[in-house]
C-alpha positions as a Markdown table, in Angstrom:
| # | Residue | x | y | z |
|---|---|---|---|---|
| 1 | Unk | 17.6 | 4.1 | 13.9 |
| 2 | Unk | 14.6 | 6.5 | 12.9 |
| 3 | Unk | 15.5 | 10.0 | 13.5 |
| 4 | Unk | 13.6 | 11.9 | 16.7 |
| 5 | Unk | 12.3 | 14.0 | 14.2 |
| 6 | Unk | 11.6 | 12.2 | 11.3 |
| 7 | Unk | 8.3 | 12.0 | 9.3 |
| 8 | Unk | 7.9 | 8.2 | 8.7 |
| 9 | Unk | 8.6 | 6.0 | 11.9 |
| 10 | Unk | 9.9 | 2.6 | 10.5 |
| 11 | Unk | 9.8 | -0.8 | 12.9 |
| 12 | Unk | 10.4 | -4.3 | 11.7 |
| 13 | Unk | 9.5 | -7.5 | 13.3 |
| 14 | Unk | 8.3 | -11.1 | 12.0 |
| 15 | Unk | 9.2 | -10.0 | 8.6 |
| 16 | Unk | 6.9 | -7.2 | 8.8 |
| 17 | Unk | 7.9 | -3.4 | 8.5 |
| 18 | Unk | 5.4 | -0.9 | 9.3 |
| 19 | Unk | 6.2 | 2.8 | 7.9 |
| 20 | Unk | 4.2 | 5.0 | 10.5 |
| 21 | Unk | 3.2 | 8.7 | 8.9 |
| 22 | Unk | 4.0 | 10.9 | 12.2 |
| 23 | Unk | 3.3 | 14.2 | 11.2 |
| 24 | Unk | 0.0 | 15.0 | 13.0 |
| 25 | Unk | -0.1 | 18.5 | 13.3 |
| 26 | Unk | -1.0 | 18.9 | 9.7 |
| 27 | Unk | -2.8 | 15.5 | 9.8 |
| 28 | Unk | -0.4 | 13.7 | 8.2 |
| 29 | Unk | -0.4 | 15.8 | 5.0 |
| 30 | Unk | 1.5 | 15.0 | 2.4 |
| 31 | Unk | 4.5 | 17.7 | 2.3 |
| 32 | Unk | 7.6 | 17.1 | 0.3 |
| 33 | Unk | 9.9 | 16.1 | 3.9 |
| 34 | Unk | 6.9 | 13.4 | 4.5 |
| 35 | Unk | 6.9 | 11.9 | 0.8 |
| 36 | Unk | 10.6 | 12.0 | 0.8 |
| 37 | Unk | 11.2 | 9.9 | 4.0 |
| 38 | Unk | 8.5 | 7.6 | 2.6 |
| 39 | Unk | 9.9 | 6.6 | -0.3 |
| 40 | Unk | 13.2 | 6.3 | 1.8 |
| 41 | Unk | 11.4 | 3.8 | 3.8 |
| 42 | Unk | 9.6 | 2.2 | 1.0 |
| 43 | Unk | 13.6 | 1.5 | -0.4 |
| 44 | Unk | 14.9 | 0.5 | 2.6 |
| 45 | Unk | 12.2 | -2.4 | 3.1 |
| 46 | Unk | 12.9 | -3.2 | -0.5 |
| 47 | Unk | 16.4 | -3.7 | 0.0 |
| 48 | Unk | 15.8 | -5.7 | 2.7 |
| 49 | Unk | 15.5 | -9.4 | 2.4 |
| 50 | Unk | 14.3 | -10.0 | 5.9 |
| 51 | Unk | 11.8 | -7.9 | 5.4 |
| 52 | Unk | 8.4 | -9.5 | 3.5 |
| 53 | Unk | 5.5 | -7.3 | 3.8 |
| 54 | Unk | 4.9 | -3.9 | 4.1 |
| 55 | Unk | 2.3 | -2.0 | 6.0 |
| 56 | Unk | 1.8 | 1.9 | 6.3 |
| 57 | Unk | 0.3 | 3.3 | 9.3 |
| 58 | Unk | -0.1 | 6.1 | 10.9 |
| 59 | Unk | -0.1 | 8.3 | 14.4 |
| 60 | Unk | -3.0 | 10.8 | 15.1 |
| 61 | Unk | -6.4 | 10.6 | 14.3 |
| 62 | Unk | -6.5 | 11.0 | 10.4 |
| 63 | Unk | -4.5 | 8.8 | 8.1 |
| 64 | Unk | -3.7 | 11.4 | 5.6 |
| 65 | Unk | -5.3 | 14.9 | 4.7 |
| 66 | Unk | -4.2 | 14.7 | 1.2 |
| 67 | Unk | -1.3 | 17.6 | -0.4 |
| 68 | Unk | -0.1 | 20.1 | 2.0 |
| 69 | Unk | -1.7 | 23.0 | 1.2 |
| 70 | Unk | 0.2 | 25.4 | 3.2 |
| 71 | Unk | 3.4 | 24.1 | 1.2 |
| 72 | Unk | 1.8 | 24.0 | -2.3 |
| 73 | Unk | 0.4 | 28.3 | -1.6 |
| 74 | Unk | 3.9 | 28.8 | -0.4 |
| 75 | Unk | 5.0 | 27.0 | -3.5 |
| 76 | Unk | 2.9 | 29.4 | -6.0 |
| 77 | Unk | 5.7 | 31.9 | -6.2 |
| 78 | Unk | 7.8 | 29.7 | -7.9 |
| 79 | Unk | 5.4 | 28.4 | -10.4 |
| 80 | Unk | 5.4 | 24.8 | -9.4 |
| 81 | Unk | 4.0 | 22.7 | -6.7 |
| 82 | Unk | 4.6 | 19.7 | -4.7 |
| 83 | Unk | 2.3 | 17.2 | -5.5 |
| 84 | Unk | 4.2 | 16.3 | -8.6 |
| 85 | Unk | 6.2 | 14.1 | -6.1 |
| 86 | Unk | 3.3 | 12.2 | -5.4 |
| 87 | Unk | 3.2 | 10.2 | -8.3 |
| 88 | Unk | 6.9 | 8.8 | -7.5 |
| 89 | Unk | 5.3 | 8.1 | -3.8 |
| 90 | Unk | 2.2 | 6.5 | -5.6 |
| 91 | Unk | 3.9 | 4.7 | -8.7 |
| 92 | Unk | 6.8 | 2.9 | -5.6 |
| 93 | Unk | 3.9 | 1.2 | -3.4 |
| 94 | Unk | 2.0 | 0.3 | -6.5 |
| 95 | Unk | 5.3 | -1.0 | -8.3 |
| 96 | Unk | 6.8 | -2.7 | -4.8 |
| 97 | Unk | 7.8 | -5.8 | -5.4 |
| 98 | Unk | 6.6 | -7.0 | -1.5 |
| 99 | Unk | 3.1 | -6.7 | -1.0 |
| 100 | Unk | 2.2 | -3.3 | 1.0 |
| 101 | Unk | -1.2 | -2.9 | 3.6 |
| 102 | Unk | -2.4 | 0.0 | 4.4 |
| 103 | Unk | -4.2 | 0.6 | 8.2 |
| 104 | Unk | -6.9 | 3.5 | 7.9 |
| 105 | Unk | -7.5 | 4.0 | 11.1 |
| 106 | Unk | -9.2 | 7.4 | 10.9 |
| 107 | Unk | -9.9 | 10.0 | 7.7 |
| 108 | Unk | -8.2 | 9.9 | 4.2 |
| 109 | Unk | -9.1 | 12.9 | 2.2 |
| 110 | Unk | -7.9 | 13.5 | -1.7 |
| 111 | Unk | -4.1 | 11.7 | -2.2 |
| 112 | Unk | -4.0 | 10.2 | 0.2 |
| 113 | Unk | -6.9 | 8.0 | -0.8 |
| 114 | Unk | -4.3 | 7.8 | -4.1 |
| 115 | Unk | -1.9 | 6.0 | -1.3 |
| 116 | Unk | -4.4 | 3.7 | -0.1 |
| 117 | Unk | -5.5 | 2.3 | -3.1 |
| 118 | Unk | -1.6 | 1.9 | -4.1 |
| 119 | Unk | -1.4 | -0.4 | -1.6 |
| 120 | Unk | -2.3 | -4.4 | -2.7 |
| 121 | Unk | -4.4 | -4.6 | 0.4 |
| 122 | Unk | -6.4 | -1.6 | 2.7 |
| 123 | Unk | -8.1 | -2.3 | 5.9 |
| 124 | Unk | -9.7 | 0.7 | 7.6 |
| 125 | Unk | -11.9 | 1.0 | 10.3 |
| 126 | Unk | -15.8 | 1.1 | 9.7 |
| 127 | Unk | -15.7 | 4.6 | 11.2 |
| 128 | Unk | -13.4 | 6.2 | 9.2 |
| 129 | Unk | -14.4 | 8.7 | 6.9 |
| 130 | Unk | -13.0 | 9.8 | 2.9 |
| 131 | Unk | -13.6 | 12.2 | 0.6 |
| 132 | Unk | -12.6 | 13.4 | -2.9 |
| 133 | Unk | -12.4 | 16.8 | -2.4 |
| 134 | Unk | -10.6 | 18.2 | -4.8 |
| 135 | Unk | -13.2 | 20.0 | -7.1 |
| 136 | Unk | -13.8 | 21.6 | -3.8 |
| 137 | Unk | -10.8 | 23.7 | -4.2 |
| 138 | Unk | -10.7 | 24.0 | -7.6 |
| 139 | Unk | -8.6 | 21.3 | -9.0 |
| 140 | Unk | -9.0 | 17.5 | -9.8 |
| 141 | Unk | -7.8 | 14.3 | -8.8 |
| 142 | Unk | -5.3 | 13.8 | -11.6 |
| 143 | Unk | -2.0 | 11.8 | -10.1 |
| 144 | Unk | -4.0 | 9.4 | -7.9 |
| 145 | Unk | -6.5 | 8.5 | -10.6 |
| 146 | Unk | -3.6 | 6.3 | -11.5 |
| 147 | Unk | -3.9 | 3.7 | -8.6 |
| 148 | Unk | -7.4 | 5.0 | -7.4 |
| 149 | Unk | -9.8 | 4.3 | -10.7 |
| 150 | Unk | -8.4 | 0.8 | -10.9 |
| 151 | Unk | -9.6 | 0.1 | -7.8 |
| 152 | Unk | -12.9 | 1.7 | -8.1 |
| 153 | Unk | -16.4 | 0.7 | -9.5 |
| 154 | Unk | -16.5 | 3.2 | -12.5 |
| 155 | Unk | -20.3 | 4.4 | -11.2 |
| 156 | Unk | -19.0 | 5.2 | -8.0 |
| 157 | Unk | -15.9 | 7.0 | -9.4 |
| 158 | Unk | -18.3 | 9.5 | -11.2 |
| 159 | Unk | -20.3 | 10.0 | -8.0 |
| 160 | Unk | -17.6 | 10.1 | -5.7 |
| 161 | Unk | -14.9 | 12.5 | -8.0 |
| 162 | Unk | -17.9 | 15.1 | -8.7 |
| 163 | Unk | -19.6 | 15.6 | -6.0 |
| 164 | Unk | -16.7 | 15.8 | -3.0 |
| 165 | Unk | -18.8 | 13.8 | -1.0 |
| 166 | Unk | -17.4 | 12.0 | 2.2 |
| 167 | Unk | -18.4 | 8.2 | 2.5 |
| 168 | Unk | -17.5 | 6.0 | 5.7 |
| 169 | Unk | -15.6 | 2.9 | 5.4 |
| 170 | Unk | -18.5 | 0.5 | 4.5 |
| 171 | Unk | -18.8 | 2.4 | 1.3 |
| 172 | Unk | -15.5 | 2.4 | 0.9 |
| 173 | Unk | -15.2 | -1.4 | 0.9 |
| 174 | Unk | -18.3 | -1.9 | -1.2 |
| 175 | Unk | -16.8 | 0.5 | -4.4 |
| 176 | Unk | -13.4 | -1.3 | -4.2 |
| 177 | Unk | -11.1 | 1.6 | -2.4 |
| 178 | Unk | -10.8 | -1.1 | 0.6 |
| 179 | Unk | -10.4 | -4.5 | 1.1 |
| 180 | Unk | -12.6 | -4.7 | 4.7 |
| 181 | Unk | -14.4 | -2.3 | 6.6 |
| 182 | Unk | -14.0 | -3.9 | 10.3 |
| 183 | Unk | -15.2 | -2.0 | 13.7 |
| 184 | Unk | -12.4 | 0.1 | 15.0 |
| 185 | Unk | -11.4 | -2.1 | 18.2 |
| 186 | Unk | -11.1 | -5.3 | 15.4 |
| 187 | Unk | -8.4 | -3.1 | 12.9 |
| 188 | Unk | -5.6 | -4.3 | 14.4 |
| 189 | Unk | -6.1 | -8.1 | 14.6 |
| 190 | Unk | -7.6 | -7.9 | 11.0 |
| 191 | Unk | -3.9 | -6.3 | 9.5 |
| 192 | Unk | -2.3 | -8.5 | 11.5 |
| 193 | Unk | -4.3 | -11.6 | 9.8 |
| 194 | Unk | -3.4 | -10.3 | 6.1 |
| 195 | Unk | 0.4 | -10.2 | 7.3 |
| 196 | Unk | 0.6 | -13.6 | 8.9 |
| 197 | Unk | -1.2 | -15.1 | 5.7 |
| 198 | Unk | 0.9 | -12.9 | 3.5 |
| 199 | Unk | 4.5 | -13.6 | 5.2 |
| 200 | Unk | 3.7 | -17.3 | 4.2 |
| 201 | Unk | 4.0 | -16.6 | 0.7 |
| 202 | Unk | 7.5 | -17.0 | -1.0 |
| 203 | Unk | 9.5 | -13.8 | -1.6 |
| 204 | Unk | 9.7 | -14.5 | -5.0 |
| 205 | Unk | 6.4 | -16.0 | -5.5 |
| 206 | Unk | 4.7 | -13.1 | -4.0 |
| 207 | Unk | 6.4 | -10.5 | -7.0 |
| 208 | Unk | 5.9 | -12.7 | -9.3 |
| 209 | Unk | 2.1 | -12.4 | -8.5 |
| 210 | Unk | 2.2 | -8.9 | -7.8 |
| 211 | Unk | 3.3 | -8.6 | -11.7 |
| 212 | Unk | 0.4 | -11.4 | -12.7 |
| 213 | Unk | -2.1 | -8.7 | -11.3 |
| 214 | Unk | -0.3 | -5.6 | -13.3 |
| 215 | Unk | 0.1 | -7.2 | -16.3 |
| 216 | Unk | -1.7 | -6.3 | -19.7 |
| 217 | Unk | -2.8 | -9.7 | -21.4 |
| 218 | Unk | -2.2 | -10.5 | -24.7 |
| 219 | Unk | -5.3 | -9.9 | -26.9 |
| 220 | Unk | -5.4 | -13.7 | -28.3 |
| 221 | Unk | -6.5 | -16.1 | -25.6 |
| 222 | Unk | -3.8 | -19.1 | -27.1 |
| 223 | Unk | -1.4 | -16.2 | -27.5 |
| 224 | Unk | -2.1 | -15.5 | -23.7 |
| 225 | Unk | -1.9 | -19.1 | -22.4 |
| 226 | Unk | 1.0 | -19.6 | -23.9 |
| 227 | Unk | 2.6 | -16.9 | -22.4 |
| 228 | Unk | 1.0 | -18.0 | -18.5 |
| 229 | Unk | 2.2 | -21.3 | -19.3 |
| 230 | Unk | 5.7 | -20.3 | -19.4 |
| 231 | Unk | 5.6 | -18.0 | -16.6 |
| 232 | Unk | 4.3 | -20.9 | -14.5 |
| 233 | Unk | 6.7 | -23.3 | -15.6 |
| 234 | Unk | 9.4 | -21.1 | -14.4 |
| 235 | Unk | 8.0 | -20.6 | -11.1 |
| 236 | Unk | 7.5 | -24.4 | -10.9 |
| 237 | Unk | 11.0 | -25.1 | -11.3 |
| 238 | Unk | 12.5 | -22.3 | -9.5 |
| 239 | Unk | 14.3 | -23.0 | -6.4 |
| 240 | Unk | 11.5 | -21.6 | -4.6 |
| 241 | Unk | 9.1 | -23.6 | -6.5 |
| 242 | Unk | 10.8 | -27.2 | -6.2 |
| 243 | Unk | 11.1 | -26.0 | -2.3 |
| 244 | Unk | 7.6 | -25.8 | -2.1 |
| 245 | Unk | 6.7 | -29.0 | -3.7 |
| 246 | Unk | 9.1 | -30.8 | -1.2 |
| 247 | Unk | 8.2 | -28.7 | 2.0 |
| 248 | Unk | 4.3 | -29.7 | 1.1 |
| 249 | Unk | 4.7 | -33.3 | 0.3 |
| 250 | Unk | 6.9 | -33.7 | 3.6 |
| 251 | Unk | 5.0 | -31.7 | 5.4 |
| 252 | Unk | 7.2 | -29.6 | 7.0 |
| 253 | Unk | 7.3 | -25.3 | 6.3 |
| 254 | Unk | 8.7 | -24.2 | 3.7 |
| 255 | Unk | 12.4 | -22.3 | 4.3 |
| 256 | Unk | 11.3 | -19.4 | 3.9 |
| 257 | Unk | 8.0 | -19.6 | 6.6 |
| 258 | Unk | 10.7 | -21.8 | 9.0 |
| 259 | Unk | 13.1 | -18.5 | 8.5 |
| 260 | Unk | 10.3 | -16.2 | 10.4 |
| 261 | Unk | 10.9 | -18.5 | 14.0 |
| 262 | Unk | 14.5 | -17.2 | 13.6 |
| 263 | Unk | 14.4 | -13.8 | 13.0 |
| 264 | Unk | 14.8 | -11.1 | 15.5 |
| 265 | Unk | 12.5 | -9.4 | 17.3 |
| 266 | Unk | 11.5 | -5.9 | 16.9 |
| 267 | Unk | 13.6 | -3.7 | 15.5 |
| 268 | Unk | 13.3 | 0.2 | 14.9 |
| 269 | Unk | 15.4 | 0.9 | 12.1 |
């Protein structure tokens, strides 16, 4: 069960576990007892084979408000600061093997715009706001330039790094930090339409394409198809593969869609 006082709420049900940030009286900042109990979580739903998709929420009114600054000035003494954890937050949504969706209801400010753009999919709300503003205070967006300049349109990158300026979620969606921008009241029924779609998938299938989207290709195209073609003719004639071929020429799900109707219902773990 999720401790009364933990950081990340976790809940499970349909193959779905949502990882809530709960820590709205610093707007969900992201302190070391936060980052902590979200890679816990992030493990926990790895681990679990019931468990298919991941999506990370959150309780207040803002998302996340980036590093906890109170921590990292308390942190000066010592010569170090927190945000070095960040990029073992960062680099295990990116690197999760289950596809992760992130739910923006409300403001995302410096990393954690790193965390939504970790995530394979981001909806947010049209209303919600973002901002790089870390030249603001002095310092630049270093670790989430990992997950978050993949994603974005280099232009908009230069515009939106330098200047600190905030931009609503259209803008967001139309440089690449989002997948949809959809009106507040519509947020909810639009995650839940990437998770039903995405539960679907095969378990295995769905890593295996998580790594076709990482992966570096080989510099000489025959070189490269050759590779694919062997990755694909090991999917093909995996167990899940052959189960798929069989589920769609009879018609019937496949196990592992026919495995959701049986699971429990919703769990707090």
């Amino acid at each position: 069960m999720t401790s009364p006082d933990a950081l990340v709420r976790v809940s499970t049900a349909r193959g779905v576990t949502t990882l809530t940030l709960d820590s709205p009286h610093n707007r969900n900042a992201l302190s070391t007892p936060l980052m902590t109990s979200l890679l816990d979580g992030i493990a926990a739903a790895v681990a679990d084979d019931a468990v298919r998709v991941i999506v990370l929420d959150h309780t207040g009114p803002v998302f996340c408000s980036g590093a906890d600054l109170k921590e990292t000035a308390a942190a000066y003494a010592s010569g170090s600061v927190p945000a070095g954890m960040l990029g073992d937050v960062l680099a295990a949504v990116w690197e999760c093997p289950k596809p992760v969706v992130a739910r923006v209801a409300g403001p995302a400010r410096a990393g954690g715009l790193g965390l939504i753009a970790a995530a394979d999919l981001a909806v947010c709300a049209q209303e919600a706001t973002f901002a790089f503003t870390e030249v603001r205070i002095g310092v630049i967006p270093a670790v989430i330039s990992a997950t978050v300049l993949p994603r974005l349109h280099p232009r908009a990158a230069a515009e939106l790094y330098l200047t600190g300026d905030t931009f609503d979620g259209r803008r967001a969606a139309e440089v690449g930090l989002v997948t949809a921008a959809v009106p507040a009241a519509e947020l909810d029924a639009a995650v839940a339409r990437f998770c039903d779609s995405l539960v679907r998938g095969a378990p295995g299938a769905l890593a295996g394409a998580k790594e076709l989207l990482r992966r570096r290709p080989a510099t000489d195209l025959r070189e490269e198809i050759a590779d694919l073609s062997t990755i694909s003719t090991g999917f093909f004639l995996s167990e899940e593969g052959m189960e798929g071929v069989l589920a769609f020429r009879a018609k019937r799900p496949a196990r592992w869609v026919a495995a959701l109707d049986d699971a429990p219902g919703e769990r707090a773990d």
